[in-house]
C-alpha positions in Angstrom: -28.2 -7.1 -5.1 -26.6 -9.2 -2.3 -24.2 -7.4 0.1 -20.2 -8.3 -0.7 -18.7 -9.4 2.1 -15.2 -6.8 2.5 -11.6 -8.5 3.0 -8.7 -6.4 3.1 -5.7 -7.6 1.7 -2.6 -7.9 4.6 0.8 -8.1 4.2 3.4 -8.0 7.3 6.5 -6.6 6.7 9.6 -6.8 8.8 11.6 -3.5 9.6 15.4 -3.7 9.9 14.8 -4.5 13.8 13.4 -7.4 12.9 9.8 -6.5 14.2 6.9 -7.4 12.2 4.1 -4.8 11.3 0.9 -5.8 9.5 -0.3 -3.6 6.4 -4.0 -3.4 4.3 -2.9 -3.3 0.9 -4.8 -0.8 -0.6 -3.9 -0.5 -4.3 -0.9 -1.8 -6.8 0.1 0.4 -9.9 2.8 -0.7 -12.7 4.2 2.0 -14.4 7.4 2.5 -17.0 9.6 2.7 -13.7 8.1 -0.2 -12.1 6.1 -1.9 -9.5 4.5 0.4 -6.8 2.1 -0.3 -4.2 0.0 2.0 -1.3 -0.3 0.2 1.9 -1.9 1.7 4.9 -1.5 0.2 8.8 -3.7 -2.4 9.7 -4.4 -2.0 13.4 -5.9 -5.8 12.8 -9.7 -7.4 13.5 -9.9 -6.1 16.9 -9.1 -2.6 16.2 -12.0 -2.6 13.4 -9.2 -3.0 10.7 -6.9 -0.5 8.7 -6.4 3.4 10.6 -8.5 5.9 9.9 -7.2 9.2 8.8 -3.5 7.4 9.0 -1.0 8.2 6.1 -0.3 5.1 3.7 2.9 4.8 2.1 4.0 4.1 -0.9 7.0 1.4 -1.5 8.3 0.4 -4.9 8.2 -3.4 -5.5 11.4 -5.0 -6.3 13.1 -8.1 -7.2 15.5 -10.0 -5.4 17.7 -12.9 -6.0 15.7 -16.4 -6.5 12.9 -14.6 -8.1 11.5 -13.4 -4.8 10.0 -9.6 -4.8 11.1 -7.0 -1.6 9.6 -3.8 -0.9 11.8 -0.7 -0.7 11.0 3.1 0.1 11.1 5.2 -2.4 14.4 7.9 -2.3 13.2 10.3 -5.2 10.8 12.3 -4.2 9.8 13.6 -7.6 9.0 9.9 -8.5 7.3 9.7 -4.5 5.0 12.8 -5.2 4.2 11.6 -9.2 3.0 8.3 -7.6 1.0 9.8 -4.7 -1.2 12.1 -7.5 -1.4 8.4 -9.2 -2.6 6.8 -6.3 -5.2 9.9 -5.1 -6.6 9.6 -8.1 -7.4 5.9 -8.3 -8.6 6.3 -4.7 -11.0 9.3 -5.8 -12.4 6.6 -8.6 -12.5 3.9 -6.5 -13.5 5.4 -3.1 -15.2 8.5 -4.9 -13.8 10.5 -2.2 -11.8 13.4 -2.3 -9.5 12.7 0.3 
């Protein structure tokens, strides 16, 4: 079987400062609530990629005016800690680690 050649996913995002940080995209889930995705830091190509051991968040994926998507924190923190267990879990499967 021939090696597969890894590329993360990166999306930047721009903070309310107007400073741009980059981000590996590390899963997407839809669920009855809505859109949700787990991004982690990416430290970029230099840096050996994404942070080791850093925390990923979790932002809900929204839809703005002109049929453009934003992505907004999460204020419930029922719905944060219900997505988290989602997301461990997919990691656990896809990873097949337990961290």
């Amino acid at each position: 079987m021939a090696d597969k050649e890894y590329s993360a996913d990166i999306i930047t995002l721009i903070d309310d400062d107007n400073v741009q940080h980059e981000f590996e995209l590390l899963d997407a889930i839809e669920t009855d609530d809505g859109r949700y995705v787990a991004l982690l830091p990416y430290l970029g190509d230099d840096a050996e990629g994404a942070a080791d051991g850093s925390e990923y968040y979790i932002l809900q994926v929204v839809e703005v005016e002109g049929g453009e998507e934003e992505l907004t924190e999460i204020e419930d923190e029922e719905m944060l800690d219900t997505l988290a267990e989602i997301f461990e879990t997919r990691f656990s499967e896809i990873y097949g680690e337990e961290d």
